[in-house]
Backbone as CSV, one residue per row, in Angstrom:
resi,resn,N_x,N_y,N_z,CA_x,CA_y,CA_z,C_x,C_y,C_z
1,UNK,-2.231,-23.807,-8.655,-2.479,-22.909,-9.778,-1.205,-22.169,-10.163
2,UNK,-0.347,-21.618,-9.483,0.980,-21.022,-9.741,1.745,-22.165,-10.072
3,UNK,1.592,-23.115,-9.929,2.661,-24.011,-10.772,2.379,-23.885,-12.024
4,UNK,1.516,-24.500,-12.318,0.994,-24.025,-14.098,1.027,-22.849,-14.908
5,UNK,1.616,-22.132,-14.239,1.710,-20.623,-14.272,3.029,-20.133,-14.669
6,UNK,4.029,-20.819,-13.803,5.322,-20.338,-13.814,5.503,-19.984,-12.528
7,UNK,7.026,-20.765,-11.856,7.492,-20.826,-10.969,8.178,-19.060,-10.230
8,UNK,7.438,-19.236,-9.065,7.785,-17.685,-8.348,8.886,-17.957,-6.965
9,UNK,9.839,-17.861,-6.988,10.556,-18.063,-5.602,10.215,-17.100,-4.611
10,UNK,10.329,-17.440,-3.489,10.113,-16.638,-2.416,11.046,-15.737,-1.949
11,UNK,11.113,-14.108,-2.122,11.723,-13.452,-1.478,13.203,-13.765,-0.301
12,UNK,14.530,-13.494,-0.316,14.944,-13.332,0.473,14.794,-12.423,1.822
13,UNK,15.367,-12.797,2.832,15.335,-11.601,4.019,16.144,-10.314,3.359
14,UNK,17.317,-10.887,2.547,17.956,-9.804,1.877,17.458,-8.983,1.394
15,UNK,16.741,-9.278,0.584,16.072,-8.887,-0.575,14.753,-7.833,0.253
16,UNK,14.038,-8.652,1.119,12.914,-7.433,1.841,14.094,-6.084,2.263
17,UNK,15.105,-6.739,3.481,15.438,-5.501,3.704,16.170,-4.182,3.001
18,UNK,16.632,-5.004,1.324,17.111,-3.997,0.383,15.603,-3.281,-0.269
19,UNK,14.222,-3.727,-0.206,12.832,-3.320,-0.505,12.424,-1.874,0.499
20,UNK,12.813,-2.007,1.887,12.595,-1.507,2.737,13.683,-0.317,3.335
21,UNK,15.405,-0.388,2.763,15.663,0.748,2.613,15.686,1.240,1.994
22,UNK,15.550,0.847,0.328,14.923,1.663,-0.784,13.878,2.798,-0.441
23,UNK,12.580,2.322,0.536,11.358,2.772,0.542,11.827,3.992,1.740
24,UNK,13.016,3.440,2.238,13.402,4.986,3.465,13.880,6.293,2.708
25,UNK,14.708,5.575,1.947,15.395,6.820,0.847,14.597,7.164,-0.012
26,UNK,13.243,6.431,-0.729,12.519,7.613,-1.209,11.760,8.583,-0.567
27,UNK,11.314,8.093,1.037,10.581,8.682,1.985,11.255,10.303,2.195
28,UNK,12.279,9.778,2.619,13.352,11.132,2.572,13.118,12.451,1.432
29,UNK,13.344,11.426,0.108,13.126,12.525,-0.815,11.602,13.250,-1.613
30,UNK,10.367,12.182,-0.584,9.070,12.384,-1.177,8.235,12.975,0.023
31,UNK,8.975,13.168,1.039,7.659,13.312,2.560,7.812,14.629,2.604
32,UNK,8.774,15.834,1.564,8.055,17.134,1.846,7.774,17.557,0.384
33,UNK,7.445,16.484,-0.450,6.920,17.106,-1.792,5.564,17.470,-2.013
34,UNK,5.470,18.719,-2.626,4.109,19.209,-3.369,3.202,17.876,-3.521
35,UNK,1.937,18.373,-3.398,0.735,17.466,-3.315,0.322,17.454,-4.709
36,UNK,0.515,18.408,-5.921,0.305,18.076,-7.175,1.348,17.122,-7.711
37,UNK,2.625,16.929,-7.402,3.216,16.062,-8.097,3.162,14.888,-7.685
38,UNK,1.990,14.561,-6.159,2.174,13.229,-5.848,0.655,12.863,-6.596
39,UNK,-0.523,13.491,-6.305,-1.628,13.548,-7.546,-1.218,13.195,-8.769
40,UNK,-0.041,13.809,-9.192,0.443,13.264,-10.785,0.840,11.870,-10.692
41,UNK,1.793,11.139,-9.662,1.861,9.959,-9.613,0.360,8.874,-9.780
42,UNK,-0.102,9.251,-8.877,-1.476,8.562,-8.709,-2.300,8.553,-10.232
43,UNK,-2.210,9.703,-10.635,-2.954,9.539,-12.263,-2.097,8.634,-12.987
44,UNK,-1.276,9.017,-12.839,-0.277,7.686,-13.837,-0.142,6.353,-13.507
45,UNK,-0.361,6.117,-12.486,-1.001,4.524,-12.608,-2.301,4.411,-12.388
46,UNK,-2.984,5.644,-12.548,-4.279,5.213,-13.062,-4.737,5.173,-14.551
47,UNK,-3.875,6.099,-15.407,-3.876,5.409,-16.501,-3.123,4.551,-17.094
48,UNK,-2.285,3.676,-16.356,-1.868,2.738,-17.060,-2.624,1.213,-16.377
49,UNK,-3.539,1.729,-15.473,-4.156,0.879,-15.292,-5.400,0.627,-16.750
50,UNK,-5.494,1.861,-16.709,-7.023,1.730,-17.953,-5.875,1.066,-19.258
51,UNK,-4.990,1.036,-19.172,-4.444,0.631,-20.507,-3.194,-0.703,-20.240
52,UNK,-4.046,-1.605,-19.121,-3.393,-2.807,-18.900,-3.886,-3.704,-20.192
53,UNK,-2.532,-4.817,-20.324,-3.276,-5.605,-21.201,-4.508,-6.425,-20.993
54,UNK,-5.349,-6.780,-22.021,-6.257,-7.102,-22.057,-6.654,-8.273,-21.737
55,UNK,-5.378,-9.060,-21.489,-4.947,-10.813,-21.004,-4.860,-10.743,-19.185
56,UNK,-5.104,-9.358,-18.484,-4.687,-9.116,-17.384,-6.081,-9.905,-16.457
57,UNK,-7.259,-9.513,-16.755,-8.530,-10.097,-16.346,-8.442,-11.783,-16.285
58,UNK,-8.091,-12.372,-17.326,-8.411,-13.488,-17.608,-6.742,-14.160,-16.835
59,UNK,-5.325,-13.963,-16.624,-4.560,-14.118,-15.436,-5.125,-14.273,-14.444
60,UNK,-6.168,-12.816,-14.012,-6.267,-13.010,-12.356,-7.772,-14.505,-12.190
61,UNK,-8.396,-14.754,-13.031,-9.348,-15.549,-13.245,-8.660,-16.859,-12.971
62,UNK,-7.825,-17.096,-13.778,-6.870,-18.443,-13.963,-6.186,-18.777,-12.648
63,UNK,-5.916,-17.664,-11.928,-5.566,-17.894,-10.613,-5.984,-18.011,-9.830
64,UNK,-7.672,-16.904,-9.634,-8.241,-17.322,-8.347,-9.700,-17.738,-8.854
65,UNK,-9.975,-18.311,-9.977,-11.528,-18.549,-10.387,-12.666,-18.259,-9.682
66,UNK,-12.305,-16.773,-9.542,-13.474,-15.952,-9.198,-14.184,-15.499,-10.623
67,UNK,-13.824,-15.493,-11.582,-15.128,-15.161,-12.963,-15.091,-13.722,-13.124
68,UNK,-15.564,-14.293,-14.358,-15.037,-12.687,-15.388,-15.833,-11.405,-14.884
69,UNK,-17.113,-11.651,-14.492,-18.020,-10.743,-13.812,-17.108,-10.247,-12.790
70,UNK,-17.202,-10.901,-11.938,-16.959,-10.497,-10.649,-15.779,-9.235,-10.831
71,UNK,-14.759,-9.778,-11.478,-13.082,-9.146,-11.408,-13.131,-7.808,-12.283
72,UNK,-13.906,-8.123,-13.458,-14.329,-7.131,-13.957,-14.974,-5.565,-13.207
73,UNK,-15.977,-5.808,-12.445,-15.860,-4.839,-11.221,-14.817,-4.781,-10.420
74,UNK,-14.682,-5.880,-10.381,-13.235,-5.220,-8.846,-12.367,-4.418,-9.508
75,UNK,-11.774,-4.307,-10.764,-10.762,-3.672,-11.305,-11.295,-2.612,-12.458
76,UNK,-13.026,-2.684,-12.151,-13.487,-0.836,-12.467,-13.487,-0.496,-11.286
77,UNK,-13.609,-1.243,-9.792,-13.513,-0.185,-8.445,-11.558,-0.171,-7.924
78,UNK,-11.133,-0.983,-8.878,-9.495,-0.511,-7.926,-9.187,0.343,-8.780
79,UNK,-9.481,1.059,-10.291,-9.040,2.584,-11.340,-10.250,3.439,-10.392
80,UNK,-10.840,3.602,-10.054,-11.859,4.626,-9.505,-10.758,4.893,-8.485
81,UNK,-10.702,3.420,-7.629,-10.223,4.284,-6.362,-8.970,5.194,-6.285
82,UNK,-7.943,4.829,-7.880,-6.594,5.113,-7.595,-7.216,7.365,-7.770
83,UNK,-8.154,7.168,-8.846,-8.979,8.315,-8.880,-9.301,9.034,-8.183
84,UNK,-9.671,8.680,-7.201,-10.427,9.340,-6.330,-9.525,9.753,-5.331
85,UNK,-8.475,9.159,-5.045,-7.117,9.143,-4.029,-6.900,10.230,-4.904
86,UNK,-6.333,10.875,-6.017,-5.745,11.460,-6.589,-6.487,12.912,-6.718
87,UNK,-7.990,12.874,-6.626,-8.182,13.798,-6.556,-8.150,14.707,-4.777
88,UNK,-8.761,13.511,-3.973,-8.092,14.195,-2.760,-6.800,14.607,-2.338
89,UNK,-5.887,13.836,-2.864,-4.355,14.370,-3.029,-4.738,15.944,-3.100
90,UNK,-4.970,16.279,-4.144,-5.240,17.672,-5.308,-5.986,18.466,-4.469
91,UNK,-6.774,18.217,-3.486,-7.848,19.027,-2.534,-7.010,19.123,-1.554
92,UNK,-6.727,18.348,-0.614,-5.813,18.560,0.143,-6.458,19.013,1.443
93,UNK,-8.262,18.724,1.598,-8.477,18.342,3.155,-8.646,16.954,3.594
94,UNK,-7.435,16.038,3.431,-7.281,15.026,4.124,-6.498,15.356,5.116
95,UNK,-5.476,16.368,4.925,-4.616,16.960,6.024,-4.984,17.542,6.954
96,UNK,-5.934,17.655,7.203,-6.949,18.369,8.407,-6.293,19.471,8.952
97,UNK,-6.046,20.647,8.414,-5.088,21.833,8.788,-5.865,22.298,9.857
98,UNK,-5.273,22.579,11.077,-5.713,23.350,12.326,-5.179,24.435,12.340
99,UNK,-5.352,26.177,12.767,-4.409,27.467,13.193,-5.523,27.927,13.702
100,UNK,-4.589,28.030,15.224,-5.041,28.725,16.322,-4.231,29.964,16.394
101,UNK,-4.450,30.919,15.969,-3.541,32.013,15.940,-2.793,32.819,16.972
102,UNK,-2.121,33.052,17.190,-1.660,33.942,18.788,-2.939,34.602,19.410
103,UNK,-2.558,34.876,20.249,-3.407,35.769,21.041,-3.000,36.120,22.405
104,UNK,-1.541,37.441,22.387,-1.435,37.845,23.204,-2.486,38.532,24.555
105,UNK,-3.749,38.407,24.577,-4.162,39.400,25.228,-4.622,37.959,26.175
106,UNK,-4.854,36.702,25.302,-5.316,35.677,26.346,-4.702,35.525,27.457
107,UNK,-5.157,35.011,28.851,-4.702,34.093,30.064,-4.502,33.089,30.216
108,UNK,-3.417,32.376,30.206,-2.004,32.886,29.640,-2.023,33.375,28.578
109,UNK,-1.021,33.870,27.908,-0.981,34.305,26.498,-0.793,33.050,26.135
110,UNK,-0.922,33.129,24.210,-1.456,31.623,23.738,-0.580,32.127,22.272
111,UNK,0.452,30.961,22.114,1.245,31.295,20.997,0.786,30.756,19.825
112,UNK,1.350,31.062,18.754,0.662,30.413,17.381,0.343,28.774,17.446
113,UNK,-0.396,28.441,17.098,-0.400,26.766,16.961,-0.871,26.235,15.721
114,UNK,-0.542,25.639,15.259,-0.561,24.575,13.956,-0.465,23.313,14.341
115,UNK,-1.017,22.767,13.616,-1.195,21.126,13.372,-2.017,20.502,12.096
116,UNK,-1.229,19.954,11.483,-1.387,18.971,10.191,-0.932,17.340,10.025
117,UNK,-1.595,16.569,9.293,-1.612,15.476,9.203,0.031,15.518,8.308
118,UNK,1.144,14.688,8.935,1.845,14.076,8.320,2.002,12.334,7.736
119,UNK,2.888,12.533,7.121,3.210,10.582,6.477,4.114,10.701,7.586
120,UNK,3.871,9.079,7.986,4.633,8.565,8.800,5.614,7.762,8.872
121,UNK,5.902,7.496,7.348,7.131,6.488,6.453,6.671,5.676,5.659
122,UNK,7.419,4.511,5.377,6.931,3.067,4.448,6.018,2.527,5.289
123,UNK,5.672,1.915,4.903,3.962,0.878,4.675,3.993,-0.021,4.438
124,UNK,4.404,-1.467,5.102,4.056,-2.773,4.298,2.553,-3.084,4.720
125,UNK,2.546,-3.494,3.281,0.947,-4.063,3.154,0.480,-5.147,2.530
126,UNK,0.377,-5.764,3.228,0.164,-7.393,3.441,-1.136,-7.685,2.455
127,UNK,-1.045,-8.005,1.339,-2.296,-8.542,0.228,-3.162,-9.473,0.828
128,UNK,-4.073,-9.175,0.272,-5.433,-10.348,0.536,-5.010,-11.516,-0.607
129,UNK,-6.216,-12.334,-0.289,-5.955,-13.542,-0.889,-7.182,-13.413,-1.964
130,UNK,-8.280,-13.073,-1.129,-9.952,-12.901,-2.313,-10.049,-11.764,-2.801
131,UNK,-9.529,-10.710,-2.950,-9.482,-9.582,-3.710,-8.163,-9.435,-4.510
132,UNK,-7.974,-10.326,-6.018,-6.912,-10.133,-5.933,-6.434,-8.281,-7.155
133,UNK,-7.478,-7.792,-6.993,-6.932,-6.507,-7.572,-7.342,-5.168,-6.223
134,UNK,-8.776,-4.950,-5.608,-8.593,-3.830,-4.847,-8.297,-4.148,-3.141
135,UNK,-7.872,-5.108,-2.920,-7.351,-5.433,-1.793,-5.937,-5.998,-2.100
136,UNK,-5.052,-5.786,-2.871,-4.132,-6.755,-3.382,-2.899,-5.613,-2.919
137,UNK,-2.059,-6.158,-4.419,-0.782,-4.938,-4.926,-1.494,-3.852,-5.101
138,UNK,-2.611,-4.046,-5.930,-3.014,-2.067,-6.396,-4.132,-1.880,-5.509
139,UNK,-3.914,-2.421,-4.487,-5.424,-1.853,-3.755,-5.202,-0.656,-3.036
140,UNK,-6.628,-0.482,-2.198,-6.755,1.007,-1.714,-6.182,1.243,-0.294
141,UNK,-5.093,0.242,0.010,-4.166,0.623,1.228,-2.889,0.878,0.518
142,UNK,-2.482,0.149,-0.293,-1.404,0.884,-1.626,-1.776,1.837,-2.204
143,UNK,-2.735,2.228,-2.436,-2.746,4.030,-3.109,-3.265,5.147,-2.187
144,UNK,-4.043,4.721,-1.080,-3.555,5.478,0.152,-2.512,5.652,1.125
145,UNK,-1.612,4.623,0.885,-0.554,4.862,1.536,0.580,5.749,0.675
146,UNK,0.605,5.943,-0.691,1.135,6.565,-1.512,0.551,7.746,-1.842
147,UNK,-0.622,7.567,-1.446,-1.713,9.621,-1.685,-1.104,10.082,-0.191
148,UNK,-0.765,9.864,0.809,-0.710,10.687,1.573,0.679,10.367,2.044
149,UNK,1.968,9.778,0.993,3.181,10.704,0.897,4.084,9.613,1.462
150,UNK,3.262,8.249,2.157,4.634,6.913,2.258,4.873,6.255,0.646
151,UNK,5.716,5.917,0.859,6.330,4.771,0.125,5.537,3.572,0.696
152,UNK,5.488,2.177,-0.599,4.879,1.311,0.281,5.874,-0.135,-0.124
153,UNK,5.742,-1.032,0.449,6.246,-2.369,0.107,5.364,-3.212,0.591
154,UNK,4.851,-4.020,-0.748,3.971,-5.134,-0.789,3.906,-6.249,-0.964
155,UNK,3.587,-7.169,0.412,4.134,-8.522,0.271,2.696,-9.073,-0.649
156,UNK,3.248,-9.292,-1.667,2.262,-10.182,-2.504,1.326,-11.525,-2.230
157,UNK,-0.252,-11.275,-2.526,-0.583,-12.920,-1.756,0.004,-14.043,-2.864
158,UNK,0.281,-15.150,-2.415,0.731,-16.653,-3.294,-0.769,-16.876,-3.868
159,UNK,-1.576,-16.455,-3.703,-2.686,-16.758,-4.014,-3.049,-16.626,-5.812
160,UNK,-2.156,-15.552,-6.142,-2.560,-14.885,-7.522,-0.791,-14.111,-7.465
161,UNK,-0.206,-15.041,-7.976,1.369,-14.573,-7.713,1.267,-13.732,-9.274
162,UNK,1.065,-14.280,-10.588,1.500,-13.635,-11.638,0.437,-12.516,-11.439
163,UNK,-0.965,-12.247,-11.164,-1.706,-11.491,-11.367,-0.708,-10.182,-10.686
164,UNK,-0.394,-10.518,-9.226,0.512,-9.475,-8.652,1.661,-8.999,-9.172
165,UNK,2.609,-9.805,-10.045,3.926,-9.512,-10.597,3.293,-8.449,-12.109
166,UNK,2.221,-8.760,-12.240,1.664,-7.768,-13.568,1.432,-6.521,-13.115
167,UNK,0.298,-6.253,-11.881,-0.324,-5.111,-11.601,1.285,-4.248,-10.322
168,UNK,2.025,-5.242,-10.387,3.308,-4.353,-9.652,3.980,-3.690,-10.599
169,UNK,3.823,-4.339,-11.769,5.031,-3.644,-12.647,4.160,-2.773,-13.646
170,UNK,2.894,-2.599,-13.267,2.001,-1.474,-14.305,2.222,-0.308,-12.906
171,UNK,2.230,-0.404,-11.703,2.567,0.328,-10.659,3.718,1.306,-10.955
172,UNK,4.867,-0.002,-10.827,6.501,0.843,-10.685,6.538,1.457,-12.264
173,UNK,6.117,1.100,-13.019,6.719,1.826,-14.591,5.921,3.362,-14.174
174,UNK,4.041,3.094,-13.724,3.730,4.473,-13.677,4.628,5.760,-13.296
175,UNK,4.693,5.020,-11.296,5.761,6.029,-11.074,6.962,6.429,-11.001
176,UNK,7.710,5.275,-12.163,9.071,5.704,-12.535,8.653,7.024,-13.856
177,UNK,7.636,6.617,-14.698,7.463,7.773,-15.436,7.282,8.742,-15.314
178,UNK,6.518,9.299,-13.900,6.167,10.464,-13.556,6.977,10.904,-12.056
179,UNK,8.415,10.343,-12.269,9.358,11.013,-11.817,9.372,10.622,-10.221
180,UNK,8.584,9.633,-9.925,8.759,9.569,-8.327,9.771,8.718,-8.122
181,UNK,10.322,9.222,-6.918,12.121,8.297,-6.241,11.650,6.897,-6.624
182,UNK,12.931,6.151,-6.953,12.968,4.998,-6.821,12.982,4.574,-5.277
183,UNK,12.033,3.342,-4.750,12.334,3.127,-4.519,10.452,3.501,-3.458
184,UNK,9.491,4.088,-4.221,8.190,4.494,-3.970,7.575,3.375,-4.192
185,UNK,7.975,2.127,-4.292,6.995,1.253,-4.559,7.687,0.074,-4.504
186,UNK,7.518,-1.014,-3.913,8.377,-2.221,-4.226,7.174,-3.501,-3.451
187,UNK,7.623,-4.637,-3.976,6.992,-5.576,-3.461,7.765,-7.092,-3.384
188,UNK,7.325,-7.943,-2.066,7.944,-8.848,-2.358,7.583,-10.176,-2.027
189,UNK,7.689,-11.524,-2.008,6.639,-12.211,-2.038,7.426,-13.747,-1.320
190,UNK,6.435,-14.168,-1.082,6.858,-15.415,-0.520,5.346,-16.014,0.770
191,UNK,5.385,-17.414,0.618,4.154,-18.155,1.622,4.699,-18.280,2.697
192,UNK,5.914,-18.504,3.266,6.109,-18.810,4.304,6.437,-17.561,5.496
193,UNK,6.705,-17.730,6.657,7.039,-16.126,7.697,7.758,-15.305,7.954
194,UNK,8.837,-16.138,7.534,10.316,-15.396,6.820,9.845,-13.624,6.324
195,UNK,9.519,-13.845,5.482,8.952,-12.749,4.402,8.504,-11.802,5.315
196,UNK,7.049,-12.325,5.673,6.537,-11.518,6.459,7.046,-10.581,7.777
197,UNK,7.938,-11.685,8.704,8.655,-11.324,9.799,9.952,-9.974,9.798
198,UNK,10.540,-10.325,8.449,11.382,-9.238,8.495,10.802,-7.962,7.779
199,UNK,9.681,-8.139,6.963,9.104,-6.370,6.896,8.895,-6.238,8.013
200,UNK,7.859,-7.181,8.767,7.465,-5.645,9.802,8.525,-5.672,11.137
201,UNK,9.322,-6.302,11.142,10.448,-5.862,12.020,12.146,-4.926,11.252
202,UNK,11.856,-4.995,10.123,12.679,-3.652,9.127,12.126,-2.419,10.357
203,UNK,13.154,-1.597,10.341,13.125,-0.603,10.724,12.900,0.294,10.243
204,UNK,12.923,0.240,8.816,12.197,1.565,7.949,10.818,1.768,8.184
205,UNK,10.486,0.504,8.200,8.604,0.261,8.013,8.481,0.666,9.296
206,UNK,7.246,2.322,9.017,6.522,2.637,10.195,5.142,2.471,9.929
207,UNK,4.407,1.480,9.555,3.342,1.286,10.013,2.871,-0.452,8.533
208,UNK,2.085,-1.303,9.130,1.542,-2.212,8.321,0.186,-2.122,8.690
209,UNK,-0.145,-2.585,6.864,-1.617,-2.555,6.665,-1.842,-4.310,6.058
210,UNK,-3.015,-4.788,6.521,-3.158,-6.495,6.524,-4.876,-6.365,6.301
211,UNK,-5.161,-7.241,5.074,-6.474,-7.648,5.043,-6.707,-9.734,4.959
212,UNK,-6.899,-9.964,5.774,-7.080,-11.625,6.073,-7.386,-11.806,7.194
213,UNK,-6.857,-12.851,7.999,-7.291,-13.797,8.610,-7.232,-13.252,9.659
214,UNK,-7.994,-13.491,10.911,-7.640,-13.306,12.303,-6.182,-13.697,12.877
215,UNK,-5.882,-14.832,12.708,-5.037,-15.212,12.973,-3.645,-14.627,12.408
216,UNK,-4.020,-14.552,10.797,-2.554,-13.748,10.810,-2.684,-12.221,10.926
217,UNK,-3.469,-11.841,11.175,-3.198,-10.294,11.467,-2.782,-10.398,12.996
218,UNK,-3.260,-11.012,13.593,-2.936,-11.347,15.612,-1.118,-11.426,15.305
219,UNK,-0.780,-12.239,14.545,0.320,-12.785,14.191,0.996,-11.199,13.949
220,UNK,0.753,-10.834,13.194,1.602,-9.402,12.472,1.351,-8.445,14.013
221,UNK,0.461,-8.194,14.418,0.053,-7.265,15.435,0.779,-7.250,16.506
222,UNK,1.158,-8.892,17.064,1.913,-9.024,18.219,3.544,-8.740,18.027
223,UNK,3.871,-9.136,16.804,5.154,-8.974,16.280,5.614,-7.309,15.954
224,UNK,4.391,-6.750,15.708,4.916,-5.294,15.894,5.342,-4.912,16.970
225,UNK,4.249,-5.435,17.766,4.603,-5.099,19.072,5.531,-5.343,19.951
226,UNK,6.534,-6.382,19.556,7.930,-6.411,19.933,8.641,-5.545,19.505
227,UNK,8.779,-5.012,18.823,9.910,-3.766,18.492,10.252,-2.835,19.333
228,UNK,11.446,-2.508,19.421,11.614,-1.054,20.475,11.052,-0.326,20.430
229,UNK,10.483,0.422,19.327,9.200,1.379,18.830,8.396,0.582,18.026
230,UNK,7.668,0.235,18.793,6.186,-0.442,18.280,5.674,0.570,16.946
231,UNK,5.053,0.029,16.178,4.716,0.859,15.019,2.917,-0.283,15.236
232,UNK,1.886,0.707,14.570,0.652,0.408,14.142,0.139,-0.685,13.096
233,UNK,-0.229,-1.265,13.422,-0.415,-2.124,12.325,-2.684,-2.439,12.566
234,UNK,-2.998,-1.860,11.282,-4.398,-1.624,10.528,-4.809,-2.854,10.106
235,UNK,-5.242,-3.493,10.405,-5.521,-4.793,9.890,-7.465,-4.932,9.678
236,UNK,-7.923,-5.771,8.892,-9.202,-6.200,8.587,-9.187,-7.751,8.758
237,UNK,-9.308,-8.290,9.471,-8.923,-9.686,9.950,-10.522,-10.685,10.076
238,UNK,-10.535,-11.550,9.183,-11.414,-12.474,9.820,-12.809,-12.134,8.935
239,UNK,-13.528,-13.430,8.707,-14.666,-13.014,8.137,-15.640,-14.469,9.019
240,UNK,-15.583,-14.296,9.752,-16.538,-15.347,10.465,-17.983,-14.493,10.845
241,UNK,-18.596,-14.851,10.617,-20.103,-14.052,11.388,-21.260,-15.292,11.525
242,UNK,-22.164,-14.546,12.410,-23.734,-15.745,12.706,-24.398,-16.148,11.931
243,UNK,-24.888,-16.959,11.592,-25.699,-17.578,10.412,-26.934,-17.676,10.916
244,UNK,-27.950,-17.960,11.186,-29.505,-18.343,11.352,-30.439,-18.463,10.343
């Protein structure tokens, strides 16, 4: 189906790891910003989602002939979700604020304590293959990983290559318009392991998110786990279940 489409080359190693220190240097300049101006990001590619072209539905169809029904919901639930991220941004108890206040008179005495949810850096996030809008580029591990203050880099599935090169670049224009670092969003693509292998062994990337197969999430999981500092990797792996 991507042949008929127009030819997509596969990502260099270069190329991920220039994706991935991009995503450090915006981390730098976005991991102690105000929670309304990252809410403002999030609205802005949520409305430029409502104002994708109208040829965008019938792309992702042509690619993965899942039908106009179907996609049609998936991409009224991937604008809800960028929504709904945006308004918790704006609320701001996802951060789960703890204060235990002093209390000299306790045994021992007991000094101030705080604790809040921080971002923990860039995010690669590994696209599905059957969702190709809210499990994809704009899905809800890409706009949660961007509501709560990483940068993300998204290896695109081959599955629906142009559908992804569309909904990436309705992404990066949002939040180049509404002022977020370059360098808050990038994606990059390729079928073979290459691709995959050097995000999650980049050293920027502290944590990957994966929706597919058993096998390749085992694959990504163990490979984190070689690193000198192992980083987390969230995966949804596998859809096998009992039949009777």
């Amino acid at each position: 189906t991507a042949a008929a489409i127009g030819e997509y080359p596969e990502s260099t190693v270069a190329e991920v790891r220039a994706a991935t220190a991009a995503a450090d240097r915006a981390f730098a300049a976005m991991r102690h910003g105000p929670r309304a101006e990252r809410a403002a990001w999030l609205r802005a590619i949520a409305d430029a989602f409502d104002a994708a072209p109208a040829d965008l539905l019938d792309v992702a169809d042509r690619e993965t002939a899942l039908g106009a029904p179907r996609l049609t919901g998936e991409w009224a639930r991937t604008r809800a979700q960028v929504r709904a991220f945006a308004a918790m941004v704006a609320d701001g108890s996802y951060l789960e604020p703890v204060h235990d206040a002093a209390d000299p008179d306790a045994v021992p005495p007991r000094g101030d304590l705080r604790k809040i949810l921080v971002p923990v850096g860039p995010v690669a996030n590994f696209a599905a293959s059957n969702f190709p809008f809210a499990f994809s580029v704009p899905g809800g591990d890409t706009i949660a990983a961007l509501a709560a203050g990483c940068p993300v880099v998204v290896k695109a599935h081959p599955a629906h290559p142009e559908t992804s090169r569309r909904c990436a670049a309705l992404i990066a224009g949002a939040l180049a318009g509404a002022g977020a670092p370059e360098g808050t969003f990038g994606m990059v693509e390729g079928a073979g392991v290459d691709v995959g292998r050097a995000l999650v062994l980049a050293p920027e990337i502290a944590a990957v998110a994966f929706t597919g197969s058993r096998r390749g999430g085992r694959a990504l999981y163990d490979l984190a786990a070689t690193r000198e500092i192992p980083i987390p990797v969230y995966a949804e792996m596998g859809s096998v279940n009992p039949v009777f």
